[in-house]
N, C-alpha and C positions, 0 to 999 in steps of 0.2 A: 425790415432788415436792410442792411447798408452792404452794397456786392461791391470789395476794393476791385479793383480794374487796372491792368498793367497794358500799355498801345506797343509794339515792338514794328517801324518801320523805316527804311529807310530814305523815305520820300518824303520833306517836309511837309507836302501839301497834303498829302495824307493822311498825315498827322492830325494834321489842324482839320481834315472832315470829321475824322475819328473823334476826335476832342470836342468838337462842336455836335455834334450825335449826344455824346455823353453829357453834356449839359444840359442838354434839353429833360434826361432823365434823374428823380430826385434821389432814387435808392441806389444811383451805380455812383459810386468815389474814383475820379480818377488818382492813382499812386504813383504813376508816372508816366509820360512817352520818352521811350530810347529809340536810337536812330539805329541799333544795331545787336547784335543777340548776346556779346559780348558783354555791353554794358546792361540789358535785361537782365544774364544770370545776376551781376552782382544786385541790382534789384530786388530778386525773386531770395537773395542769401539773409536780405532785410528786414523784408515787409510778409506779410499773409495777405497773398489774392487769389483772388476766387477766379474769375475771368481773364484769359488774356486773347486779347487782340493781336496778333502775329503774320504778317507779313513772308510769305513762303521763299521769295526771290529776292535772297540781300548778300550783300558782299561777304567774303569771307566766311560765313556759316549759313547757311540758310535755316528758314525756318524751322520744315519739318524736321531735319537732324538735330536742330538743337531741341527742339521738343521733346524728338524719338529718347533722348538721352538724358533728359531731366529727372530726377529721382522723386522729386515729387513735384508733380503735373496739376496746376488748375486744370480745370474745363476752358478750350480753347476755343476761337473763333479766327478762323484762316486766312487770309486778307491776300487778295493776289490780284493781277491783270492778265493772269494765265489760266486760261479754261483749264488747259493739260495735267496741271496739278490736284483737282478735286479728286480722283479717286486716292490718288494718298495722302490726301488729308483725311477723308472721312477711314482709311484704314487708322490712323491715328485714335481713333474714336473723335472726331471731332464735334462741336456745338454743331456748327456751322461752316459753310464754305460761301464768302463775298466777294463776288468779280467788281474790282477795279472798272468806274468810278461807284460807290456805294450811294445810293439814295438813301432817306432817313426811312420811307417805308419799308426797303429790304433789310436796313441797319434794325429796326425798332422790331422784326419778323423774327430775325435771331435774336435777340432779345428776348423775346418771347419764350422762344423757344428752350432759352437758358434757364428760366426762370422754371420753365416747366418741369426740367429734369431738375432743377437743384430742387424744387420743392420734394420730388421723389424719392431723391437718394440723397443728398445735403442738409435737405430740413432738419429742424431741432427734431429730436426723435427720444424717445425711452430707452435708455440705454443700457440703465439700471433701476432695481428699484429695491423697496424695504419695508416689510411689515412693519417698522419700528414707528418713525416719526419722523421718513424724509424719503427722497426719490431723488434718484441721479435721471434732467434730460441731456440730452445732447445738443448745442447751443454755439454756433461760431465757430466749429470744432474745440470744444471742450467739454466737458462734462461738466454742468452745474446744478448743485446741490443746491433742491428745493422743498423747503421744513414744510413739512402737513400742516403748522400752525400758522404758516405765512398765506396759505392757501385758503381764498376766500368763495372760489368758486369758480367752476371746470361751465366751458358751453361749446355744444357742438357745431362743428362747421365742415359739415359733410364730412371727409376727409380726414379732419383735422380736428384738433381744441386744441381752444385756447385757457390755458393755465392761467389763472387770475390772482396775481397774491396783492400784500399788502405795498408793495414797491416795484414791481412792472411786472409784466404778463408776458409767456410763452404757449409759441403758435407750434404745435406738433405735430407729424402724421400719425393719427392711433384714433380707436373708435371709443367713441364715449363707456361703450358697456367695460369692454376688454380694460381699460384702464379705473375704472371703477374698483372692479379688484384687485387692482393694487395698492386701496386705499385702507384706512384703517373706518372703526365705526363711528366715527365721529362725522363723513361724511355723506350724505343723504340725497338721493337722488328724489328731484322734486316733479323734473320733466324729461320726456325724451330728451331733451337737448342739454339740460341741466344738472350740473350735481352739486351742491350747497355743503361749508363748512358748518355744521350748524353750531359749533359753537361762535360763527359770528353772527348770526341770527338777530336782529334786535328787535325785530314787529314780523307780525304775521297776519291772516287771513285766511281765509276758506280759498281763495284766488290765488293769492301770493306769499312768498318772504320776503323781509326787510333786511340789507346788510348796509347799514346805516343808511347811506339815498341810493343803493340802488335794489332795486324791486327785482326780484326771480317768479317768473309764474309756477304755478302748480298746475298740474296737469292732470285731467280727469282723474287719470287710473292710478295716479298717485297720493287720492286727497287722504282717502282713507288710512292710509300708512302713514304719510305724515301729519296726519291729525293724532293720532294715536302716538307720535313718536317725540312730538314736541309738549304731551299735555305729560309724559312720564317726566 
């Protein structure tokens, strides 16, 4: 996933630390740096960002007011040369709070840190779903509809699956079992970690399935069920 990214500062050189930070990283999109909070809202009236970088001490509006007042808030990261202002920032809910000059290790730390909560609360998620022959996840902020028949095979990742169809894949927070029953019976679970379309199936084994080249194992406690489920 690609995190757009908006830098709000009034110090050019800080800009350009901010901007050179973000390059270095492949999934954060810079959308813009503005030098002032002004030109930020109309920004934020344009585009969908996730992140913003904001500068607390600027002329004419400072940061945290123009935050406190935005109707709808990315997840922020506070940028300042003043110790004195962290505690309202973090009232703010903030990602982060970066004392002015920012190093790449303490810049790359909040980062981290972003990543962690958006996977929690912003990740693609199950939003909806449907005995029928489709599931709404939740994806960029949007709901997108995903056909049971496009679905080639679910695998777990701790945490998370990954939805696999025939034209790209969705990373969710949800546990392989719990969403299993969401599914309809055409789907067949091979492995703890695995749950197989099986009408995409095209070879098998006592070991494995074949969904054209890629191989799904089967799992001890599973052979007997899908032995029996593939010879009907």
């Amino acid at each position: 996933m690609v995190y757009k990214c908006l830098i709000v500062d009034d110090e050019e050189l800080a800009r350009r630390l901010l901007i050179n930070h973000l390059s270095q990283l492949e999934n954060f999109e810079l959308v813009a740096a503005c030098e002032s909070a002004i030109e930020a809202n109309k920004i934020l009236k344009e585009h969908a960002v996730d992140l913003l970088f904001l500068d607390i001490e600027m002329p004419v509006l400072k940061g945290v007011d123009f935050f406190r007042n935005l109707l709808q808030k990315p997840k922020v990261i506070f940028t300042t040369a003043y110790r004195d202002y962290a505690i309202e920032g973090f009232e703010l809910d903030a990602v982060d709070y970066l004392l002015k000059p920012i190093s790449f290790a303490r810049f790359f730390k909040s980062i981290e840190k972003f990543e962690s909560l958006h996977h929690v609360v912003a990740k693609s998620q199950v939003v909806s779903s449907s005995k029928d022959d489709f599931i709404f996840v939740r994806k960029d902020r949007k709901q997108v509809k995903v056909s049971f028949e496009d679905i080639t095979y679910i695998q777990s990742l701790k945490d998370y699956i990954s939805i696999h169809t025939d034209t790209e894949n969705h990373t969710i927070k949800h546990s392989i079992t719990t969403f299993h029953e969401l599914l309809d019976d055409r789907f067949i679970r091979t492995h703890r970690s695995y749950i197989v379309n099986s009408n995409k199936i095209t070879a098998y084994t006592s070991q494995d399935v074949e969904l054209n080249a890629v191989e799904i194992p089967i799992g001890e406690n599973y052979r007997k069920q899908i032995a029996a489920r593939l010879k009907n």
